[in-house]
C-alpha positions in Angstrom: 38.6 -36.6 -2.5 34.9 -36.7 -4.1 34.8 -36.9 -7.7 33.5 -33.2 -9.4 30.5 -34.1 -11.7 28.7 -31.3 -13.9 24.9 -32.0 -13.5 23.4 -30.4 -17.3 19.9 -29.0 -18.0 18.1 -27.2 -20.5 18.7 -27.3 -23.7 18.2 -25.5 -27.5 14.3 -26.8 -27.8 10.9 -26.8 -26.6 12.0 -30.0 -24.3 14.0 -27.5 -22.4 10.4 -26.9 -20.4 10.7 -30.8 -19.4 14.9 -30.7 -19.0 14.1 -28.1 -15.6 11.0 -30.0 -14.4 13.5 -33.2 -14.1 16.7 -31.1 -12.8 14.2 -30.5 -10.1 13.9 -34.3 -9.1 17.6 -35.1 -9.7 19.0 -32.1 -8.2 17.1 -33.2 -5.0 18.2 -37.1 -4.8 21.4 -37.0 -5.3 24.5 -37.7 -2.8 26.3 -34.4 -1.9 28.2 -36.3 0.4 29.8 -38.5 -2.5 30.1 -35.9 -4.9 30.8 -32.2 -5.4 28.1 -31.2 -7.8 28.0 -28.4 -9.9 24.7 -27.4 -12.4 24.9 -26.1 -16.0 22.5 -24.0 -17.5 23.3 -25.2 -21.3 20.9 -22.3 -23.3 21.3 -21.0 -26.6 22.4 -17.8 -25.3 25.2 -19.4 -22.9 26.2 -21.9 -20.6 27.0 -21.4 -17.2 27.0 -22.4 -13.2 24.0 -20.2 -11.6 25.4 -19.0 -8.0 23.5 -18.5 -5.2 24.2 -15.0 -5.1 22.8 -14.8 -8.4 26.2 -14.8 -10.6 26.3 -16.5 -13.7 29.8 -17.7 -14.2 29.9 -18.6 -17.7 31.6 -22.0 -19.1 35.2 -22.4 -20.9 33.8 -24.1 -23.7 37.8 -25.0 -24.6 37.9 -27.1 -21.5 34.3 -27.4 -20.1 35.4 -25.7 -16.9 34.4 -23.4 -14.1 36.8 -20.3 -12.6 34.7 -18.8 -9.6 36.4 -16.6 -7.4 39.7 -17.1 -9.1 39.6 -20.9 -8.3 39.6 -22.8 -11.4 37.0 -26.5 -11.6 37.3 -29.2 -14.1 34.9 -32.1 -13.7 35.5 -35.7 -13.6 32.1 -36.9 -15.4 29.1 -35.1 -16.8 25.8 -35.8 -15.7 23.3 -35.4 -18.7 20.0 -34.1 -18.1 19.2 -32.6 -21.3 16.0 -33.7 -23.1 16.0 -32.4 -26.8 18.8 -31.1 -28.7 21.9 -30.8 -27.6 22.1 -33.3 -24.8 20.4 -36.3 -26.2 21.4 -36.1 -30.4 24.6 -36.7 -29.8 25.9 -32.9 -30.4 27.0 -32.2 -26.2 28.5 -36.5 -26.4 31.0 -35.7 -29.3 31.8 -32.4 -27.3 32.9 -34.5 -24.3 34.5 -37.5 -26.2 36.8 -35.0 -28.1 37.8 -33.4 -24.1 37.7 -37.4 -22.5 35.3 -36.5 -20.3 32.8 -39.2 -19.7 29.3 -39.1 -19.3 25.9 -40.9 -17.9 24.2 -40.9 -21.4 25.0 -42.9 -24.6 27.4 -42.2 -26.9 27.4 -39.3 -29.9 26.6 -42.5 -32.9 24.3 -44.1 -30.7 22.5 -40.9 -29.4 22.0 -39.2 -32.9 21.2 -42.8 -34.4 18.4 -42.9 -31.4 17.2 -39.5 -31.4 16.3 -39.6 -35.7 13.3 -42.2 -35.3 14.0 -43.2 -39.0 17.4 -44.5 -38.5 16.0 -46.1 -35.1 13.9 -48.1 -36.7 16.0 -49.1 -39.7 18.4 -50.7 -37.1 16.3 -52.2 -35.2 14.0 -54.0 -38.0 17.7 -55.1 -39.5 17.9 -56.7 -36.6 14.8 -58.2 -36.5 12.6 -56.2 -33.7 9.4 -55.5 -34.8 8.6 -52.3 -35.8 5.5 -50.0 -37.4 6.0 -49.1 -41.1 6.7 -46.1 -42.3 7.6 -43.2 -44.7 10.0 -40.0 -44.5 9.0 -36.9 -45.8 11.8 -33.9 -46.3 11.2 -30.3 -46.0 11.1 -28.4 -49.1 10.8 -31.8 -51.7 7.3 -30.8 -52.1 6.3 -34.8 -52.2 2.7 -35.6 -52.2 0.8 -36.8 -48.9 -1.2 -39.0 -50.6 1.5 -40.6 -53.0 4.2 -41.5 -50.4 1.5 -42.9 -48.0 -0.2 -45.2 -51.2 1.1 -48.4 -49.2 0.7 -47.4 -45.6 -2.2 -48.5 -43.9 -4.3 -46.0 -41.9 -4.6 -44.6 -39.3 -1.2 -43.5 -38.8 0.7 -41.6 -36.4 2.7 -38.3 -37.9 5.8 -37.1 -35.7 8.7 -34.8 -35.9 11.2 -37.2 -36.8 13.7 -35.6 -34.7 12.9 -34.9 -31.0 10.4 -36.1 -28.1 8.1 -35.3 -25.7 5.5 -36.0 -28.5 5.7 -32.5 -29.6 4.2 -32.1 -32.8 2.5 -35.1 -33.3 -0.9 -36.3 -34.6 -3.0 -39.0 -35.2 -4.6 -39.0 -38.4 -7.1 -41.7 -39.3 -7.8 -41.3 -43.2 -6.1 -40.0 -46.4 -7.6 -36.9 -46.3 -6.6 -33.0 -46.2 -5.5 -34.1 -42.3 -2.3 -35.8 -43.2 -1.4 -32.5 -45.3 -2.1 -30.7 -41.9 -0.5 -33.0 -39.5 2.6 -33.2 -42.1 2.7 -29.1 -41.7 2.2 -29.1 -38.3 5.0 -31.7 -37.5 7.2 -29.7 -40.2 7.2 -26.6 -37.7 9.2 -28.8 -35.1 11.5 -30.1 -37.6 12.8 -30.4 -40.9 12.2 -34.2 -41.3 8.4 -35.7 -40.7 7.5 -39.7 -40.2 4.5 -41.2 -41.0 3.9 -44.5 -39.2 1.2 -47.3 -39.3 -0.9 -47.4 -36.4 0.0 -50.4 -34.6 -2.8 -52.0 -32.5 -2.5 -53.1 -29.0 -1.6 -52.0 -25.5 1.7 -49.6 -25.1 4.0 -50.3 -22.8 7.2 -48.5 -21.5 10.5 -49.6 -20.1 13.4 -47.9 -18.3 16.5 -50.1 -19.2 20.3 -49.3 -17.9 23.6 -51.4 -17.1 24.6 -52.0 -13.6 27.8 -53.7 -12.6 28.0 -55.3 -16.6 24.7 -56.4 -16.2 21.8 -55.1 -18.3 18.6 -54.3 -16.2 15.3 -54.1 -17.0 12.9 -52.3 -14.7 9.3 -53.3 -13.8 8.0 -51.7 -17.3 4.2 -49.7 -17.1 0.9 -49.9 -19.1 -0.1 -45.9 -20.0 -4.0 -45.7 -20.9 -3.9 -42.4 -22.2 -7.5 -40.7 -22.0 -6.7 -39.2 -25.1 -6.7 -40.6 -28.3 -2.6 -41.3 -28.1 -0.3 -40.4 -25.2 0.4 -37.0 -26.6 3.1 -34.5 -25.0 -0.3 -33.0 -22.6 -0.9 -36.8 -21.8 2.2 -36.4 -20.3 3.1 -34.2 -18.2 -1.2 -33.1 -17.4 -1.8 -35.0 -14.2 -5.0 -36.9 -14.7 -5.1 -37.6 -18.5 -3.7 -41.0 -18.4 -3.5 -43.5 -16.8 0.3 -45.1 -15.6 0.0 -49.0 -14.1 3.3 -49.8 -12.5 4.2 -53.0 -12.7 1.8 -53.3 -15.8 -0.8 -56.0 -15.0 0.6 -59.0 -17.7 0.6 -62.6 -18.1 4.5 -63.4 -17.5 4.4 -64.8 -20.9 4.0 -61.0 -21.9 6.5 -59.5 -19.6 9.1 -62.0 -20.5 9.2 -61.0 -24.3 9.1 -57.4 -23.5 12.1 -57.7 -21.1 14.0 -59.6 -23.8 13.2 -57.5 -26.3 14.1 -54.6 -24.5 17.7 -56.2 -23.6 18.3 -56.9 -27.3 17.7 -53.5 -28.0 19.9 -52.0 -25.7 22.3 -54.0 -26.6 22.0 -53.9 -30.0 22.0 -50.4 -30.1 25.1 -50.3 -27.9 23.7 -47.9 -25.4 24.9 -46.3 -21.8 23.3 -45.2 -18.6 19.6 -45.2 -18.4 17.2 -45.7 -21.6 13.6 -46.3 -21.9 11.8 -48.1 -24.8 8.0 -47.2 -25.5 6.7 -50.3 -26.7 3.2 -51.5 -28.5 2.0 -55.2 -27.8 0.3 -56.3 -30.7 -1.7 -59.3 -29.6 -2.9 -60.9 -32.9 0.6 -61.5 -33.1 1.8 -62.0 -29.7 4.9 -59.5 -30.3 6.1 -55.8 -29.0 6.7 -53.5 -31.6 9.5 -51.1 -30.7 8.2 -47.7 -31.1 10.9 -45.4 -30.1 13.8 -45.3 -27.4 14.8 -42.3 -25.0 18.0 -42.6 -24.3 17.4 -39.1 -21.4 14.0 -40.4 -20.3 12.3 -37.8 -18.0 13.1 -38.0 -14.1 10.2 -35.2 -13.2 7.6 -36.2 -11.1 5.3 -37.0 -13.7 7.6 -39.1 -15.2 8.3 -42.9 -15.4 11.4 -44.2 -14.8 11.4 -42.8 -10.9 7.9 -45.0 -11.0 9.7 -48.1 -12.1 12.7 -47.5 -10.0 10.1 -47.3 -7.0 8.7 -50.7 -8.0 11.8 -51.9 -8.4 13.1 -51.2 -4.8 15.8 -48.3 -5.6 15.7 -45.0 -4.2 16.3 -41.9 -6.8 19.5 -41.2 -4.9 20.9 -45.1 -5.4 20.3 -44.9 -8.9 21.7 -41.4 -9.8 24.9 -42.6 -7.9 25.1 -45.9 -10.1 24.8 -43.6 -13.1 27.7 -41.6 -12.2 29.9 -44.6 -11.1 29.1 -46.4 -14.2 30.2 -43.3 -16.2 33.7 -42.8 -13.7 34.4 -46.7 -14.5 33.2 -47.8 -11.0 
């Protein structure tokens, strides 16, 4: 009998926009004939299983199941497709451990450890990955721009703390009446803001997942962003940067990034697919970690289904080892 595996999208955020653009892509690789596959719609205004005929059957949150028809569906694994809160903080993970229903993304410490770029960085630079320096400011505390910056360098980079996509971020290049701006604008995405150093060098991002107990690194890209950063219309604007898959490295290069990249995942104890957004810094011949996506994007702007290409697996190979790995095949 084929295993039942919830596919979740959407979401609580402004992510949600990306969460449907890669249901798209998933929704059309994977393999019906292995598994019975049912999509949630996870909105703030309800979850449920949109029919074909245009019903919305609504989830039983008590057990995460389905009754169409009078026919009552539990599923055997949960894949996650959720980009933003609550699919990829952690919130949706706990849900399912406290039901013993596994899933294809990390677990609820490791996924709200991941998703709060403060605490991401705090365990990784205790465990001796190089990372950009920074300060936290709080909504509300009323701390001054210019004081809690005092022993940053600039420019720096200001980002909701919480979230992705690059939604909310700047680049601000001097201690000016900017950074109060940047700070505000970054506050309307969240309640907690980082300010990091600008760290020089060429960015580079990994898709990293575990296959048959073996942690595997795809062939990572070079973004050139044609903006000043990669921001969130870098993205997902065909045209505005440019993605080099493999990126074009001395194997010097590529070997520290892989390794790096496998200590963090292990390190960080994560699950499923992951991707790590990297900058080499060649005056010291390192990778500084800048953040890690533990539900990278699958649309067709995205990068992972690039690296997979390179790599030699088809969308629907991969998605299928995500949801063995999850069932404990």
């Amino acid at each position: 009998m084929k295993p039942t595996i919830a596919f979740i999208t959407g979401g609580y955020s402004g992510e949600s926009v990306i969460s449907y653009k890669s249901a798209i892509t998933i929704e059309n690789n994977l393999d019906y004939d292995r598994y019975t596959v049912y999509r949630i719609d996870i909105t703030p205004d309800s979850w449920f299983h949109p029919m074909k005929d245009g019903r919305k059957i609504v989830v039983d949150k008590n057990d995460f199941s389905l009754t169409i028809d009078g026919r009552k569906i539990v599923f055997d694994a949960v894949l996650m497709g959720i980009h933003g809160t609550p699919g990829e903080d952690g919130k949706l993970q706990g849900y399912f451990d406290l039901l013993h229903l596994p899933y294809t993304s990390c677990d609820a410490v490791v996924s709200a450890i991941t998703f709060n770029k403060r605490f991401t960085v705090a365990v990784a630079s205790f465990n001796g990955i190089h990372v950009a320096r920074s300060v936290l400011f709080l909504q509300g505390r009323g701390d001054s721009p210019d004081e809690m910056t005092r022993h940053l360098q600039f420019p720096v980079f200001v980002k909701p703390n919480n979230g992705g996509s690059s939604i909310g971020m700047s680049k601000v290049n001097s201690r000016s009446e900017e950074l109060g701006a940047a700070i505000e604008k970054a506050f309307r995405e969240d309640k907690e803001v980082l300010v990091e150093e600008f760290i020089a060098g060429r960015e580079f991002t990994i898709g990293v997942f575990r296959h048959k107990g073996e942690i595997i690194t795809l062939p990572f890209t070079e973004v050139k962003s044609k903006r000043e950063f990669f921001d969130f219309e870098a993205k997902y604007t065909a045209g505005l940067n440019e993605e080099i898959t493999p990126a074009q490295v001395d194997e010097a290069i590529a070997a520290k990034v892989r390794a790096t990249a496998k200590k963090i995942y292990a390190v960080f104890n994560c699950r499923g697919i992951i991707r790590i957004d990297f900058i080499y810094n060649e005056e010291k011949g390192e990778p500084f970690m800048l953040e890690i996506n533990t539900v990278p994007g699958q649309s067709e702007a995205s990068l992972v289904p690039q690296q997979l290409k390179v790599h030699g697996w088809t969308l629907e190979q991969f998605y299928s080892a995500l949801v063995d790995e999850a069932l404990g095949g």
